[in-house]
C-alpha positions in Angstrom: 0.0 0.0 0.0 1.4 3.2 -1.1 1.1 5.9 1.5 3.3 8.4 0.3 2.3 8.9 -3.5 1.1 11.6 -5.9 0.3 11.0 -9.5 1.3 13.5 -12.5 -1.5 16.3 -12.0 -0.9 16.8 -8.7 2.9 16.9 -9.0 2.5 19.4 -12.4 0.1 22.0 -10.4 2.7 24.0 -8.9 0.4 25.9 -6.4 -0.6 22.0 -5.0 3.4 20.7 -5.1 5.1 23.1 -3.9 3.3 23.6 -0.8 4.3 20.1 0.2 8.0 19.3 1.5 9.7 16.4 2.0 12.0 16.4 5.1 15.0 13.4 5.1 18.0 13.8 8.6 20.0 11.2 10.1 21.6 11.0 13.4 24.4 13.5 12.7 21.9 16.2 12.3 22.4 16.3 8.4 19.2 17.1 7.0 17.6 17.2 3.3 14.9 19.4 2.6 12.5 20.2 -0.6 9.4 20.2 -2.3 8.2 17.2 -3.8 9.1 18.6 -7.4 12.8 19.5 -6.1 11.9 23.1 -6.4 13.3 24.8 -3.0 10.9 27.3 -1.8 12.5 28.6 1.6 15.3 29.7 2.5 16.2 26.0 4.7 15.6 24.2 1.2 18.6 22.2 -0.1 20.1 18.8 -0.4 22.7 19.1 1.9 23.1 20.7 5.4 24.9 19.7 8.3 26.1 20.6 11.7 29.3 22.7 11.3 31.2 21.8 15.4 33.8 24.6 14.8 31.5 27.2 13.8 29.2 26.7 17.3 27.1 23.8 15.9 25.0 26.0 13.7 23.7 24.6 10.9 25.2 25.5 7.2 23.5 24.6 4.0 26.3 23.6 1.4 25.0 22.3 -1.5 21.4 24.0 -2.0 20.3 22.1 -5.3 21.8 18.9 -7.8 20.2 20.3 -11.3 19.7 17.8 -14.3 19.2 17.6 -17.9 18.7 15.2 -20.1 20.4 15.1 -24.1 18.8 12.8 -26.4 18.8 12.9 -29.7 20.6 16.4 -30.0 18.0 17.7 -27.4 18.4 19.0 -24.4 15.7 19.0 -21.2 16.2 20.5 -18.6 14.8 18.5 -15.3 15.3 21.5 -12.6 12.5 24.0 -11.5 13.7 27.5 -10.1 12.4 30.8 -9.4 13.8 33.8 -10.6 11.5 36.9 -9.8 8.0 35.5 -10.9 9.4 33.2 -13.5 9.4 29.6 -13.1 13.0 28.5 -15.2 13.8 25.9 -16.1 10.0 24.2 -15.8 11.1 20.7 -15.4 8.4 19.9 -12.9 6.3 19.3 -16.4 8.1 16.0 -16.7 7.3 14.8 -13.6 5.2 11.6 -13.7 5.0 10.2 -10.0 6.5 10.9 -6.6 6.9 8.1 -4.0 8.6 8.5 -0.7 7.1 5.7 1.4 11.0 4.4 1.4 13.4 6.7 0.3 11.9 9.6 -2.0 11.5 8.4 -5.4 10.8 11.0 -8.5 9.6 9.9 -11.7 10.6 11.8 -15.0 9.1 10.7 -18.4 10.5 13.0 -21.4 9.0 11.3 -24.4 10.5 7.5 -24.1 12.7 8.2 -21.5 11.5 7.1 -18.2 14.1 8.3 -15.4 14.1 8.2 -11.9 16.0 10.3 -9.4 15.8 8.7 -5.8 18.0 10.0 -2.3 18.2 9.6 0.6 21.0 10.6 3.8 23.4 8.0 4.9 23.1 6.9 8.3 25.6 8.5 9.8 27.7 10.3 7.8 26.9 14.5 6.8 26.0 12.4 3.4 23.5 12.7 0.4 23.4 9.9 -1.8 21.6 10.2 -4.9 20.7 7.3 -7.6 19.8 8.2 -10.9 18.4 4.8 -13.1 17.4 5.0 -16.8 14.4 2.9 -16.7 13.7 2.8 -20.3 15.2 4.5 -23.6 15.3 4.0 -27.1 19.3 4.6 -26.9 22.1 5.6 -24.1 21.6 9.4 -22.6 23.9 12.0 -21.4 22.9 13.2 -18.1 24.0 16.5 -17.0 24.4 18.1 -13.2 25.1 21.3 -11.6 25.5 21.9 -8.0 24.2 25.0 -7.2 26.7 25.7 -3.9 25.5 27.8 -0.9 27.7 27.4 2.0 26.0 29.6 4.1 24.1 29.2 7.2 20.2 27.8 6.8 18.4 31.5 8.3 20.6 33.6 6.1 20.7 34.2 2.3 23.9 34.4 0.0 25.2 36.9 -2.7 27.5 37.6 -5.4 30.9 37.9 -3.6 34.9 38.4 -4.2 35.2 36.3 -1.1 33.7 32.9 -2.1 36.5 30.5 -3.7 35.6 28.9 -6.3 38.4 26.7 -7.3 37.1 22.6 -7.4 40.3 20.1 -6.1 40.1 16.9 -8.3 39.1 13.7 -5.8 38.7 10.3 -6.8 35.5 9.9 -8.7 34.8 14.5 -8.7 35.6 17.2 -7.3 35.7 19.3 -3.9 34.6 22.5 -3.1 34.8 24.7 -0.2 34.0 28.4 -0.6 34.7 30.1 2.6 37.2 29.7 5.3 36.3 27.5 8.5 33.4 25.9 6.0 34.0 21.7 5.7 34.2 20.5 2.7 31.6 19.7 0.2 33.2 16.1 -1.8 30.8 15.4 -4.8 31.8 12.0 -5.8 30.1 9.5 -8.7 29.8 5.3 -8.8 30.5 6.0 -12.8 33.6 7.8 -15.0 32.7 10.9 -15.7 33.6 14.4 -17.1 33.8 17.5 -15.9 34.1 21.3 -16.9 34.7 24.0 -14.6 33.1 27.1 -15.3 32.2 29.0 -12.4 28.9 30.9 -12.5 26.8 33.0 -10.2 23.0 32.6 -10.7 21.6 35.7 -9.6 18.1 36.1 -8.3 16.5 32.9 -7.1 13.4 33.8 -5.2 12.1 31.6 -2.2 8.1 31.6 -2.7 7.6 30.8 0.9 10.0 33.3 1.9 8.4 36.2 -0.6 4.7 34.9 0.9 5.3 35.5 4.9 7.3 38.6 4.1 10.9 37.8 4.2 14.1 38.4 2.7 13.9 36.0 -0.3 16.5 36.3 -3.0 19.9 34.8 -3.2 22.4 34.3 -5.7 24.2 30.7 -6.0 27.4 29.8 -7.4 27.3 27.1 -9.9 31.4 25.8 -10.0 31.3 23.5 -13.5 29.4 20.9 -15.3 29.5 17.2 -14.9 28.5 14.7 -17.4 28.2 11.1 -17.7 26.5 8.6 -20.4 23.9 6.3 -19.4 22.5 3.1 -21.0 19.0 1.8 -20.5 18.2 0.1 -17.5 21.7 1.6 -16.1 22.0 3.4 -12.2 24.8 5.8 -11.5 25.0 7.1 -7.5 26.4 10.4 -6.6 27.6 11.6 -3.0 27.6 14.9 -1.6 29.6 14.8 1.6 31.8 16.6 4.0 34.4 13.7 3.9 35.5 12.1 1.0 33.5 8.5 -0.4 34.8 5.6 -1.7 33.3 6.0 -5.3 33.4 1.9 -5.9 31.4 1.8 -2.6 28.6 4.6 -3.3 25.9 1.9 -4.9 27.2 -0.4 -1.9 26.3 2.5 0.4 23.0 3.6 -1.1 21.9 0.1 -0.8 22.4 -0.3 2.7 21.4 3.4 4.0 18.2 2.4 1.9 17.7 -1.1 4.0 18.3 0.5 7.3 15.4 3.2 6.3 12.9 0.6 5.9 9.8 0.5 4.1 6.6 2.2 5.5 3.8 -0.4 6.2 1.5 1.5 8.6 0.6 4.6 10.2 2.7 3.5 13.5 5.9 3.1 11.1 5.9 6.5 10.0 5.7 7.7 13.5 9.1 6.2 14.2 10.8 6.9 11.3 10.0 10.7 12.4 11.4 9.8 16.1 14.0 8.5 14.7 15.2 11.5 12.5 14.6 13.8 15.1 17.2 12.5 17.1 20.7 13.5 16.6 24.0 11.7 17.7 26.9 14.0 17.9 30.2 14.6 19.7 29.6 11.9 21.9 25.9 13.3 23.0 22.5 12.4 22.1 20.1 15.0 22.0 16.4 15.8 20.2 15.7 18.8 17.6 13.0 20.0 18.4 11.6 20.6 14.5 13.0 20.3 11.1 14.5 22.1 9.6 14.8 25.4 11.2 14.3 24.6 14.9 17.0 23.8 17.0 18.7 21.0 18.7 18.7 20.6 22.4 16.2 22.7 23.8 15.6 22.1 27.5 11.5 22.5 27.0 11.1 20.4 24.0 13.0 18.0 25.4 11.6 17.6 28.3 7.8 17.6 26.5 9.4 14.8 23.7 11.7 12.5 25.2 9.1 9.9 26.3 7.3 10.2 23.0 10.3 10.0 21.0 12.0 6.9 22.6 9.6 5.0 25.3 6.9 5.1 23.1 8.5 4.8 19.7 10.6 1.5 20.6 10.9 1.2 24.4 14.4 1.9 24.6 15.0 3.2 28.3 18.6 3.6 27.5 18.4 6.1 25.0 15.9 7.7 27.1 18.7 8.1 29.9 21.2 9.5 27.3 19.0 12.2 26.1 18.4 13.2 29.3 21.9 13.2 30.9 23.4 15.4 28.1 20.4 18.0 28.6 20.7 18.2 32.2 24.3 18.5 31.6 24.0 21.2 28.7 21.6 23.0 30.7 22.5 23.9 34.5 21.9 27.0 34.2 18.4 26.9 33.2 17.6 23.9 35.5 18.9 25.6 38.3 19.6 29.3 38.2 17.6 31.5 35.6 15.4 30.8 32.8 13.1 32.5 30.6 11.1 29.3 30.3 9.8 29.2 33.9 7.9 25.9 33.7 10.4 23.9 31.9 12.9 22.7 34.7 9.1 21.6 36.7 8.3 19.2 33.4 11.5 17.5 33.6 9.1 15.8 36.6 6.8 14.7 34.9 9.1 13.3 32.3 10.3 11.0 35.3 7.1 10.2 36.4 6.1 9.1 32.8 9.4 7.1 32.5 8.6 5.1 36.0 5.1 4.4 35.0 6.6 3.0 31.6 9.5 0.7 32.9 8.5 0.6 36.8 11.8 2.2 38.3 10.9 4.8 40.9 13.8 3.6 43.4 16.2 3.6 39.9 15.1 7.0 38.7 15.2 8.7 42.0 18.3 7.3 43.1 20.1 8.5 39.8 17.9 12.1 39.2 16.7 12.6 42.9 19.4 15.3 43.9 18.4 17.0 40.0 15.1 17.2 41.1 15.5 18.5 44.8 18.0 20.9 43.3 14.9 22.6 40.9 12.7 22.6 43.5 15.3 24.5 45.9 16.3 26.9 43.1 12.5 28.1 42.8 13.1 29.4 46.4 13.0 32.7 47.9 16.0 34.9 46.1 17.2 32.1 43.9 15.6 32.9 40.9 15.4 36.8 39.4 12.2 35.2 36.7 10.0 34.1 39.6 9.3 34.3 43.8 8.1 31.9 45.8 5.0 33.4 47.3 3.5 32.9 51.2 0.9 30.9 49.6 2.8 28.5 48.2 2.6 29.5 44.7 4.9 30.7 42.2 5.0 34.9 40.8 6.5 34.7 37.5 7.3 38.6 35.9 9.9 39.8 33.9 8.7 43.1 32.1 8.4 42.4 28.0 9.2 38.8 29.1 7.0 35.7 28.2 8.1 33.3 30.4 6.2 30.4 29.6 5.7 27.9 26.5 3.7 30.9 24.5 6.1 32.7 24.0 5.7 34.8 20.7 7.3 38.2 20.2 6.2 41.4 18.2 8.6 43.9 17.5 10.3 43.3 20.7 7.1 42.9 22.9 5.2 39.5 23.7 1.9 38.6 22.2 0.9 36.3 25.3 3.0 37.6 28.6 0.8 36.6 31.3 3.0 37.3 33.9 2.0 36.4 37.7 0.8 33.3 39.2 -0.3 31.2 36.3 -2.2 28.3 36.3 0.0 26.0 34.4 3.3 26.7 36.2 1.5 26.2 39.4 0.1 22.9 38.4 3.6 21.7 37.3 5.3 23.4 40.8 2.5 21.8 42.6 3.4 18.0 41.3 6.8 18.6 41.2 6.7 19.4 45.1 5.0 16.2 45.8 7.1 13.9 43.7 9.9 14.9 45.1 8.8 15.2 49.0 7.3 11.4 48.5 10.6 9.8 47.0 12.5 11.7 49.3 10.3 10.2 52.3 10.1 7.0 51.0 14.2 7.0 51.1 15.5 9.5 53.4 12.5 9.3 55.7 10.6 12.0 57.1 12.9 13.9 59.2 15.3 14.7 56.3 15.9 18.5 55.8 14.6 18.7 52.6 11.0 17.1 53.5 10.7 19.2 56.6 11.2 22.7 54.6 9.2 21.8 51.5 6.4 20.4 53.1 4.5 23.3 55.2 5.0 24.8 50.8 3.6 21.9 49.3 0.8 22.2 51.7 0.0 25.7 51.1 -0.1 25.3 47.8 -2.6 22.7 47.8 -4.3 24.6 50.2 -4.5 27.9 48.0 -3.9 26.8 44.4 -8.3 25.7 43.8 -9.0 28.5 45.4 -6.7 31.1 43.9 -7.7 29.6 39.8 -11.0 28.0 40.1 -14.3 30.3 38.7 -17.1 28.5 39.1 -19.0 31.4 37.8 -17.3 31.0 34.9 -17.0 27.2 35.1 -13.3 26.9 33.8 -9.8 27.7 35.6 -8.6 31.4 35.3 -5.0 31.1 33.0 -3.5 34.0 34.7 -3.7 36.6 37.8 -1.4 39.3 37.9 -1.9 42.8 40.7 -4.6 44.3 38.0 -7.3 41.9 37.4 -8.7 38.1 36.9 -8.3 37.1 33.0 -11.3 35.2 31.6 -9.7 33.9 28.7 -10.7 30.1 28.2 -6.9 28.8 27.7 -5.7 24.7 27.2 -3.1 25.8 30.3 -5.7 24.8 32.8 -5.6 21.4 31.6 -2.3 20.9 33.3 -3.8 21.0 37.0 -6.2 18.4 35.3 -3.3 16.0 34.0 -0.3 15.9 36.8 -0.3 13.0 38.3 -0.6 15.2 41.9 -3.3 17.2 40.7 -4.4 20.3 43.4 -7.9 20.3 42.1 -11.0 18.1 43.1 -12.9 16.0 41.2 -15.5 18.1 40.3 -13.4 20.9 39.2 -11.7 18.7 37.1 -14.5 17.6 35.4 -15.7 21.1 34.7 -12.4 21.9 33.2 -12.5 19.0 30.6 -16.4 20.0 29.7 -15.0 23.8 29.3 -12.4 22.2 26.8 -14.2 20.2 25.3 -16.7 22.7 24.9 -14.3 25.0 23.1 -10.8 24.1 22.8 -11.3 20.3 21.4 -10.3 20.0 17.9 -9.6 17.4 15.7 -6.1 18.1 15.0 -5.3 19.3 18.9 -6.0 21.6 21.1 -6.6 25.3 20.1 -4.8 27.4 22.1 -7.4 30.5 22.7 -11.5 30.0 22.8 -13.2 30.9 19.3 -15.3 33.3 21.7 -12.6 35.4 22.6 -11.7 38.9 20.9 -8.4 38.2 20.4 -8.9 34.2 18.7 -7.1 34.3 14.9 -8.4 30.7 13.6 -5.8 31.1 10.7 -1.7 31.0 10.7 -2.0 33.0 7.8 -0.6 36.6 6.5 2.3 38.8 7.7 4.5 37.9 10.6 2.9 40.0 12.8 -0.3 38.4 11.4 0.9 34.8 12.4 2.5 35.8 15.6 -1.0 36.6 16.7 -2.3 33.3 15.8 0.8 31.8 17.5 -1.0 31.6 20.7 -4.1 32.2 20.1 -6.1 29.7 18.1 -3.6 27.7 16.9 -4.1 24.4 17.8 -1.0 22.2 19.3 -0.5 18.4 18.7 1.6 18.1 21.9 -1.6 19.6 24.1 -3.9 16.3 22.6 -1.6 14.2 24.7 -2.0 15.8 28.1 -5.9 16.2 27.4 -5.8 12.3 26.1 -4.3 11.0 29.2 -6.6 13.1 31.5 -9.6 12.0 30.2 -8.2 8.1 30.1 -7.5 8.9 34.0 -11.0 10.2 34.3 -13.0 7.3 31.9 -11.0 4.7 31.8 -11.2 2.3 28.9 -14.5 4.3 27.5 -12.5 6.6 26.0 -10.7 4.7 23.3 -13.1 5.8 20.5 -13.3 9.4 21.5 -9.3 8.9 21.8 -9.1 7.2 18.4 -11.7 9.9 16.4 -9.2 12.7 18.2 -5.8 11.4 16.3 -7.1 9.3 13.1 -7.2 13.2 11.8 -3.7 13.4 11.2 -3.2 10.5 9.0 -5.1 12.7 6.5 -2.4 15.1 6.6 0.3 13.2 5.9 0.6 14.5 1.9 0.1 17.8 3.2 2.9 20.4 4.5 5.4 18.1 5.6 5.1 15.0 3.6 4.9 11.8 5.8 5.6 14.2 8.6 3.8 16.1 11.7 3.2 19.6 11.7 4.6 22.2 14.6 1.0 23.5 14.7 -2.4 24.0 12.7 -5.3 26.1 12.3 -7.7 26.5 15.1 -10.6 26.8 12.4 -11.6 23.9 9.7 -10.3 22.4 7.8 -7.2 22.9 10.2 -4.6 23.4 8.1 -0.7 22.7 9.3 1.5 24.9 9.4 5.0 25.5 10.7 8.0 23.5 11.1 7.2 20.0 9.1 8.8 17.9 11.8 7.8 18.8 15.1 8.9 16.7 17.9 6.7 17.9 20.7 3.8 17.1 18.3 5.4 13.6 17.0 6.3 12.4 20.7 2.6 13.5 21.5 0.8 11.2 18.7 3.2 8.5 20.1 2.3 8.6 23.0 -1.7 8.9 22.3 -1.2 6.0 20.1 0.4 3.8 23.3 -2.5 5.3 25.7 -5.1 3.9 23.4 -3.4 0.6 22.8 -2.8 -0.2 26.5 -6.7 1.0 27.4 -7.9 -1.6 24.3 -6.3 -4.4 26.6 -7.9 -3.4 29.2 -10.8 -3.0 27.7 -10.7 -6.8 26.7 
């Protein structure tokens, strides 16, 4: 069953095609990024980027495009689609005859007899492209022509015209290598077949980034095309080329492509696709293992990402507790000073809880977990204590303050022109929730090993205490019948928000019963989507249903409307908690929605975020994590309740 297909009119309507992007990365945090006609349309479009370590880790995009043509017969066509200004040239998307990617992408050309594919995919873990060309079917032998289009430039910025750039090529067995700028690695492009080349170094001014021109950015470059290679191909002949920071073994490329393609695998079902994303959102590096938190502009590492991902990502994708561990001891050692000191993202170090707490209800090892991240854990909790933190204040009530002036300190977080769409600073509901559990995970373990006369269970108690004492009665309305999201020193905000669902979800929740169950109707009532959970009631002045328009436009609808793929998962499991096996085919309608979307936006991938109004379009990055660790996980809650169910 083909999952991943599109047939010649869909591929040949460029307003359908190029809206829809196909993301390949392995585990060195190489990544490949297009359109499904090969047509880059941002500014993070190209075959080749990688992690540059002596340039900080950021991410540089070296070789932007591979362009082909085909001679037969005395004729040339030209396979490549560009945009220069409003022209579309060369227009080789009209060739185009099928797109599979439900292995490795696969495109399909067909220029009169000629049937010609062009399939690639990453190497496992190498910064690697590999491509294979195959002449299916010809009257006669072809000559195939390529151009790298070289950027060498990182993947936010755009590149011009320069008297800097080198563009000398350094003969290597089987091509050549390139390497414009100083501190840049290398950029080897190697073939499986002889070959000739020319070297004729060219600047192609003006190609415009659609995506880029549509939301308002900066969105012309100039690339440097450094020669021609040409080989001749027979019918029913393959040729492989690498693009790579180190040099290949050009007898080895068709070797190589064959086993980077067996370790990909073939996509069978829905569940399959979810790991193959978990998988290429997880990068192995310099000895650390850490999660990106989108492709492909998003970064790697993130303490709040990975914190929300990491059970998704690796409990729930394959079980594997190990790599779980990993991830997590290289953030907590990357990010002291967040965990413990200061932090703009004031709820983040408190989720690293219930990370733990989902891990021990997965594998069963509270005395391991607490044993090995105990002293982590009582060291957040103390650093959210009076005069530690600058961001937040520990109040008499038990509760947390969080304000910084222009400051969002929590998960929404958008900016305009230097001030935040969504500050809500003061005691918020969320944070409060997490504080709340976090307190009470860590005074039980602590209990249960030190006993109850430890220093740390005698100061954190009387706070735990007064914060279940005051937190129902400091956020509950039940004039309103929902929880407030925020209080700050002017007034009580009666926006209906998905951040009360938090005091809902912790495992130590400091609401009752019946509260609880207001909360979920008030969600349901309004929030409930059926691609997550919008982030702002339709009701509300301020609700933009559509990520659509200017930055400042989408900024607005950042936080309120858009709805989230990660929030699903929280609401999921509270309402599981709440019903029990009963659930499964509410929990099953929610989710089965985002299979539909797999040939949209991201192909064969899960969207950052999507409209709060129907038909709930996706938009953002094409890979999230958050959102791919969340369907995970959803998927695992409904499996385990079916069992229970029988």
């Amino acid at each position: 069953m083909a999952f991943l297909k599109f047939n010649k009119s869909e591929l040949v309507n460029l307003s359908y095609s190029l809206k829809r992007e196909i993301i390949l990365a392995n585990r060195t945090g190489a990544y490949c990024n297009t359109s499904i006609v090969d047509c880059n349309t941002r500014r993070y479009h190209g075959m080749l980027a990688v992690p540059v370590d002596n340039l900080g880790g950021q991410q540089m995009l070296l070789l932007s495009s591979l362009d082909e043509s085909i001679f037969l017969g005395g004729r040339q066509f030209n396979l490549a689609l560009h945009l220069y200004g409003s022209v579309y040239e060369p227009r080789g998307h009209k060739y185009i005859v099928d797109f599979n990617a439900d292995s490795a992408p696969v495109i399909t050309y067909k220029v009169g007899d000629v049937v010609f594919t062009k399939q690639f995919l990453l190497a496992h873990d190498k910064d690697q492209v590999l491509i294979r060309y195959e002449l299916v079917s010809a009257p006669s032998k072809i000559t195939l022509q390529l151009k790298p289009f070289l950027a060498f430039r990182n993947i936010h910025q755009l590149t011009h015209k320069n008297p800097e750039a080198n563009t000398a090529a350094i003969e290597i067995p089987g091509g050549a290598c390139y390497n414009m700028y100083r501190g840049c690695p290398d950029l080897n492009i190697q073939f499986s077949c002889p070959f000739t080349y020319k070297h004729n170094p060219l600047w192609y001014d003006g190609i415009t980034y659609s995506d880029e021109y549509r939301r308002g950015f900066d969105c012309v470059e100039d690339l440097m095309v450094p020669g021609i290679f040409t080989v001749e191909m027979k019918p029913g002949e393959s040729i492989v080329v690498s693009a790579g920071v180190d040099e290949a073994d050009p007898k080895a490329l068709k070797r190589n492509f064959n086993t980077s393609l067996r370790k990909r695998g073939e996509v069978n079902s829905y569940h399959d696709i979810l790991c193959r994303n978990a998988a290429l959102l997880k990068r192995e590096r310099n000895g650390k293992t850490q999660i990106t938190a989108g492709h492909s502009w998003l970064y790697t590492g993130l303490l709040r990402e990975t914190v929300m991902a990491l059970p998704g990502l690796t409990l729930f994708a394959d079980g594997d507790c190990t790599e779980f561990e990993n991830i997590l001891d290289t953030l907590i050692a990357d990010e002291q000073e967040r965990l413990f000191r200061r932090t703009t993202q004031i709820e983040a170090p408190l989720r690293l809880v219930d990370t733990l707490q989902q891990y021990i209800a997965f594998a069963g090892l509270r005395d391991r977990v607490w044993e090995k991240y105990g002293e982590t854990v009582k060291g957040i909790i103390e650093s959210y204590g009076p005069g530690r933190r600058a961001e937040v204040s520990l109040q008499p009530n038990g509760l947390l303050w969080a304000q910084m002036d222009r400051v969002a300190l929590t998960w929404m977080n958008a900016y305009i022109n230097g001030n935040p769409v969504t500050e809500r600073p003061g005691f918020q509901v969320d944070t409060n929730a997490w504080w709340y559990n976090a307190l009470c995970f860590a005074i039980d373990n602590e209990t249960r090993c030190a006993g109850a006369d430890s220093d740390f269970v005698k100061k954190w108690t009387p706070v735990r205490d007064a914060a279940k004492a005051n937190f129902q009665k400091m956020f509950w309305a039940p004039e309103w019948g929902y929880m407030r999201d925020y209080i700050d020193s002017t007034d009580f905000h009666q926006e209906v928000r998905p951040n009360q669902l938090v005091a809902v979800y912790v495992e130590n929740s400091p609401i009752d019963d019946e509260v609880k169950s207001a909360v979920m109707a008030a969600v349901d009532r309004e929030l409930v989507t059926r691609r997550g959970i919008r982030t702002l009631s339709p009701r509300n002045i301020n609700y933009r249903g559509v990520y659509e328009g200017s930055q400042n436009d989408r900024d607005l609808a950042y936080h309120n409307g858009c709805t989230r793929t990660e929030l699903l998962g929280i609401y999921i499991n509270a309402a599981f908690r709440m019903m029990g096996p009963s659930f499964v085919k509410k929990a099953e309608w929610l989710t089965e929605g985002f299979q539909y979307d797999l040939t949209k936006h991201g192909v064969g991938s899960f969207a950052e975020l999507y409209d709060g109004d129907p038909p709930h379009e996706p938009h953002g990055a094409i890979s999230s994590a958050c959102a791919t660790a969340a369907l995970l996980w959803c998927e695992y809650m409904i499996n385990t309740n079916k069992v229970k169910e029988e």
